[in-house]
C-alpha positions, 0 to 999 in steps of 0.5 A: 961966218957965211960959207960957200957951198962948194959948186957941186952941191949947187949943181945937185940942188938945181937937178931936181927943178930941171926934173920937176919942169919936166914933168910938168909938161902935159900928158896926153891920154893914151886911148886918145893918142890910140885912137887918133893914130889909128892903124899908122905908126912912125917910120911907115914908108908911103907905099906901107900908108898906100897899102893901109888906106887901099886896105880901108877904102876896099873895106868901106866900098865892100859893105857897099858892093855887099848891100845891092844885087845890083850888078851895074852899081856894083860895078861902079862902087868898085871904080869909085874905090880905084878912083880914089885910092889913085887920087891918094897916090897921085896927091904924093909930092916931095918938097925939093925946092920947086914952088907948090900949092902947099907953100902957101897953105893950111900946112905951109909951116908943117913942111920943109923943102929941100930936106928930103920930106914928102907928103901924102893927103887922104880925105878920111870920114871920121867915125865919131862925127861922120864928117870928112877931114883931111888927114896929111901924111908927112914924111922924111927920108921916106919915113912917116914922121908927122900926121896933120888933121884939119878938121871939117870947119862944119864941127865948129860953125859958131865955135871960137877957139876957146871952144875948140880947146876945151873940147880938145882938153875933154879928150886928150886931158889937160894941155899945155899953153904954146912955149914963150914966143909961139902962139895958135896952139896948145900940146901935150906929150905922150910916149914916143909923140908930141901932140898939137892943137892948132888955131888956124881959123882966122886965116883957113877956117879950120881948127886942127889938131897935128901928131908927130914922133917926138924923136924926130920933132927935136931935130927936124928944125935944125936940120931943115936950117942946115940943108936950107939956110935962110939967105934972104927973107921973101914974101911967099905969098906975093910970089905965089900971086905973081909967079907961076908956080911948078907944082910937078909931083914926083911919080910913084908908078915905076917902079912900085905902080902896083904897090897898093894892089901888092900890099892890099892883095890884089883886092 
């Protein structure tokens, strides 16, 4: 005679396979994650990564000013960091709807308008590879989210994305291919993060890597199709050619234009 098991029993013999799947996502290595946050942490408002980056850029021109008696060059040394930290500062932009230069980029589908999201861009110097690379500083509600990193394309001439993955996995440990239905990256996981290795080399001649806070990562899609239903589908990057584009950048100067100076100690 067959006996049915009662449905509650099926239930409990299915728990453990959904725990197993779990744990099968990738971790990724701490010191790694560590390293690539840096001195940043999720929930940091852009004048609290203004003060950090103001902090960093005085640190690296004062081992320059300390290095010559020359008081002219001196001089310019610190106009070089005032230049750039306003360059930081004027790079802030909020996507409320108005077409910018990044709706057709390297980071076009790291963003989205019209749900109270924002964005700083620094041009940091990597101190493995002493090379340049962008660091992107994604924000919502005025809280750090989503740090992006586009590598200098000079890394990996002659590199395929094969290469690029090993190196990445030689890091952060083992990873994860993309879920069924997307491609261009591999993942891991990590406490209170979501890490990414992306493929854009094709169409930017970049490989890059993105970090975001995972909590944030579950529900910003949703929320981003809520505030901003797709009403019809539109091709960006014609309109891009053919239409002027607005790319007015919302001011951090009143009533925080001091902010760095404030959170760097006036340095």
């Amino acid at each position: 005679m067959v006996v049915l098991a009662p449905a509650s029993a099926k239930e409990k013999k299915s728990a453990p396979k959904v725990a197993a799947l779990k744990k099968v996502e990738p971790q990724a290595d701490l010191r790694g994650v560590s390293e690539l946050m840096g001195p940043f942490r999720w929930g940091l408002s852009p004048y609290e990564v203004l003060g950090i980056l103001g902090k960093q850029i005085d640190k690296r021109y004062s081992l320059q000013v300390r290095s010559t008696t020359d008081v002219y060059l001196q001089d310019g040394l610190r106009k070089k960091a005032e230049e750039e930290k306003e360059r930081i500062k004027a790079s802030f932009i909020k996507f409320d709807g108005r077409k910018t230069g990044w709706d057709v980029s390297i980071i076009d589908k790291e963003l989205g308008h019209k749900n109270d999201e924002s964005m700083l861009v620094y041009w940091e110097n990597d101190v493995a590879t002493k090379k340049d690379q962008r660091r992107f500083f994604f924000f919502v509600d005025d809280k750090l989210w989503k740090m992006f990193i586009a590598f200098n394309s000079d890394l990996f001439k002659g590199k395929t994305y094969p290469d690029f993955q090993q190196l990445m996995e030689k890091r952060y440990g083992k990873a994860a291919p993309a879920p069924s239905g997307d491609v261009g990256f591999i993942y891991w996981r990590a406490p209170g993060a979501y890490l990414r290795a992306i493929d854009l080399f094709q169409f930017y001649g970049n490989f890059c890597v993105a970090i975001s806070d995972d909590a944030v990562e579950e529900m910003i899609y949703a929320r981003r199709e809520q505030r901003n239903p797709k009403v019809e589908v539109r091709n960006t990057l014609i309109e891009s050619i053919t239409e002027n584009s607005d790319s007015t950048k919302p001011s951090l100067d009143d009533p925080n234009s001091n902010i760095v100076d404030r959170l760097t100690g006036g340095k």
